[in-house]
N, C-alpha and C positions, 0 to 999 in steps of 0.2 A: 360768572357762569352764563352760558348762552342762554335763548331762550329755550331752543329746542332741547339741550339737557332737562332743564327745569320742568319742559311738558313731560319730559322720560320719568325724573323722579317722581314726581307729582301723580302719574300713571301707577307707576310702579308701586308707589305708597300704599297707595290705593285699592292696588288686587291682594296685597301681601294683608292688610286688613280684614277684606271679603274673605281669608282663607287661615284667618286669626292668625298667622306667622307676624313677628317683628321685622319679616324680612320681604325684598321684595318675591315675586311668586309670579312666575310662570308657565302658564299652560297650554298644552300644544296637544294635538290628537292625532294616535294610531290610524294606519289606514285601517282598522275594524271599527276606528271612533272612539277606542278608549284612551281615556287619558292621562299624559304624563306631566306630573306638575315637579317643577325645579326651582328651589328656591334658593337665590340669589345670599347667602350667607356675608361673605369676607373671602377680602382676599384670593386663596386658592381651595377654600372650603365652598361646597355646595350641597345642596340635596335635592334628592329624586322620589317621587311618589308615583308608584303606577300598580293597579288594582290591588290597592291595600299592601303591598310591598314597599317597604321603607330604603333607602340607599343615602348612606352620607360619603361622602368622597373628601378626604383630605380634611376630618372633622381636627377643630385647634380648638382647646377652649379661650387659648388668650393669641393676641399680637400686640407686643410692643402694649399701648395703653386700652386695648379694645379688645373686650372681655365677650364671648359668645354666649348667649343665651339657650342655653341646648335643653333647657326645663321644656322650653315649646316646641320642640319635636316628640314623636313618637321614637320608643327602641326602635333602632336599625336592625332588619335581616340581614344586610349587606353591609358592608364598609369596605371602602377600597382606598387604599394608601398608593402614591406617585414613587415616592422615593424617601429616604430617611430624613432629612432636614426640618428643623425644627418648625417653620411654617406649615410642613402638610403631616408629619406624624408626631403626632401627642398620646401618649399610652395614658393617659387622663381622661382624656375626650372617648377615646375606644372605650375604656373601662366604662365609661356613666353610660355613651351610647348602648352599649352588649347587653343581652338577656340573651335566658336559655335559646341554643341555636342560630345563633349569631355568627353570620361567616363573615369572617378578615381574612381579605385578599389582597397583598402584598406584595411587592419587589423583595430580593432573595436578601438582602443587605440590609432593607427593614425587619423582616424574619429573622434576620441574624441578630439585630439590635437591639430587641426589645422578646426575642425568646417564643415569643406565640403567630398563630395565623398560617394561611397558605399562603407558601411564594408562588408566584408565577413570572417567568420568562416574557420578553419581548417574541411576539409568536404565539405564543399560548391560546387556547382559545377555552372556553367551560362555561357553562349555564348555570345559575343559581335562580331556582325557582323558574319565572317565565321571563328570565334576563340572560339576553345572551354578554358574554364578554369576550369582547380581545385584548389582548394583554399588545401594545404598540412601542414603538421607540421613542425615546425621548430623549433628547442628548445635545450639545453644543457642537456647533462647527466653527464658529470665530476663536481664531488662536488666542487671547487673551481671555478669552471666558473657558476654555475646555477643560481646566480643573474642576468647574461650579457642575456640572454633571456628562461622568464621561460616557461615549457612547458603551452600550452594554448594560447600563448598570438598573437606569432609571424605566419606569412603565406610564406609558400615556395612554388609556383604555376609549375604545370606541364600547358600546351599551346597546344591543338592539332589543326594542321592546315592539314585539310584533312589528318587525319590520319600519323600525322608526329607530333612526340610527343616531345617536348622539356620541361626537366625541367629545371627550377630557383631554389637553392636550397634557400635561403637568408639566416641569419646567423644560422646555425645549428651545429651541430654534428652527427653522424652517427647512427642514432635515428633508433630503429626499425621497424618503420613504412615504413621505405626503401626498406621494401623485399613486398610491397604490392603498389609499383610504378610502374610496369613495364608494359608493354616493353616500352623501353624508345630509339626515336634514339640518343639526343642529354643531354649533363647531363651539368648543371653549378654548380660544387661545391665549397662553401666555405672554403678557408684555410686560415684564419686569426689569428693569433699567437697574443695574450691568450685568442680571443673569439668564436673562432670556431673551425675547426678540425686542429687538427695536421697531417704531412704530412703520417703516419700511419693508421688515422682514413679515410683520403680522397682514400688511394689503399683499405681500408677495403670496403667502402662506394662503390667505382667505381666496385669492382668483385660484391657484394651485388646487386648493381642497373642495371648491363652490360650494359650499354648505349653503341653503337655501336663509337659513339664519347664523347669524355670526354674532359671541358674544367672548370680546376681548376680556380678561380675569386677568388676575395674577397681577393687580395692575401697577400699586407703587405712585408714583409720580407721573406715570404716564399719560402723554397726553393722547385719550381717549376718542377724544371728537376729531381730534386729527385722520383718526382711521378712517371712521364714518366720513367725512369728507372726501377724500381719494375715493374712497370705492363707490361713493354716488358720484361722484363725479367722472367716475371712469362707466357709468350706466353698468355696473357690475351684478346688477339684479339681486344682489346680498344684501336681508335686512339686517340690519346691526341693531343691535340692541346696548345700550350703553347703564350701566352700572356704577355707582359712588360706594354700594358697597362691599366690591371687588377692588378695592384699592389694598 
């Protein structure tokens, strides 16, 4: 492990403590200064806290051997699901998540899978409480990956909370539709090795999207500081944020 990861962890340890989560937590301010905290969960699961409004995206209670602590969050108002695969939709996680008035907002083929929630389309656009949502594309373009999610199907949701823009990218590739995302302060992109971008397509995607912070998820085996390398090294003005537990 470098050093500069281990100051990340070590950081990041740190503020996820000061804000009692297991996980790490990050905090960023509205241009009216109010604040949005996103905590670093697993994997392609995260969550969002913005004035008392709770959001979990792609909550899993399990991966493979690594089991989610979800006792330390508060019920979700919001939940928003990527696409059906067993990594980002668990009818488990949803369930313990929900309390009375609980919106799940889904892709049409997760609605179809699991019988409950709103679907929403790529394009879509609706407000839940003081959160705006776009419902965005997410889909493969390398011919040997295009059965792992085909275009159409899947949703990768931008979030604005008073004018502070966070996308989710969920499992995609660096799909055209990227240069019609912006301005963006906050980017999650997928680099999951062989179904989402490789760690070329994720510097291609991050100059494409300039998200003022860039924080690679989804991540697998990926190597992580590779990204952050390119992009400082290309003076690409993107702070990267780098995560162990987004693997």
């Amino acid at each position: 492990m470098t050093k500069l990861v281990s100051i990340l962890l070590a950081a990041t340890a740190a503020a996820a403590c000061a804000n009692g989560l297991p996980y790490p937590v990050e905090s960023f301010n509205t241009p009216a200064g109010h604040k949005v905290e996103v905590s670093m969960i697993h994997h392609g699961s995260i969550a969002l806290s913005y004035k008392g409004f709770n959001i979990q995206v792609d909550p899993v209670m399990r991966k493979g051997d690594t089991e989610i602590d979800y006792t330390a969050f508060p019920k979700a108002d919001l939940i928003l699901v990527t696409h059906e695969h067993g990594d980002h939709l668990d009818p488990a996680a949803i369930d313990f998540l929900s309390k009375d008035g609980t919106r799940l907002i889904l892709n049409a083929s997760s609605r179809e899978k699991i019988g409950r929630g709103e679907a929403v389309a790529n394009g879509d656009t609706l407000r839940v409480g003081e959160v705006g949502i776009i419902a965005v594309p997410a889909y493969n373009i390398t011919e040997d990956r295009l059965q792992f999610h085909p275009k159409g199907r899947d949703n990768g949701y931008i979030l604005d909370f008073d004018g502070f823009r966070i996308y989710v990218s969920g499992d995609t590739e660096d799909i055209e539709e990227m240069a019609l995302l912006g301005p963006l302060d906050v980017a999650f992109l997928s680099t999951n090795q062989p179904y989402t971008m490789t760690t070329t397509q994720c510097v291609e995607a991050a100059m494409t999207l300039s998200p003022k912070v860039l924080v690679p998820y989804h991540l697998s085996n990926t190597d992580m500081q590779e990204i952050k390398n390119v992009l400082d090294a290309n003076d690409s003005g993107i702070r990267v944020l780098l995560f162990e537990e987004l693997r």
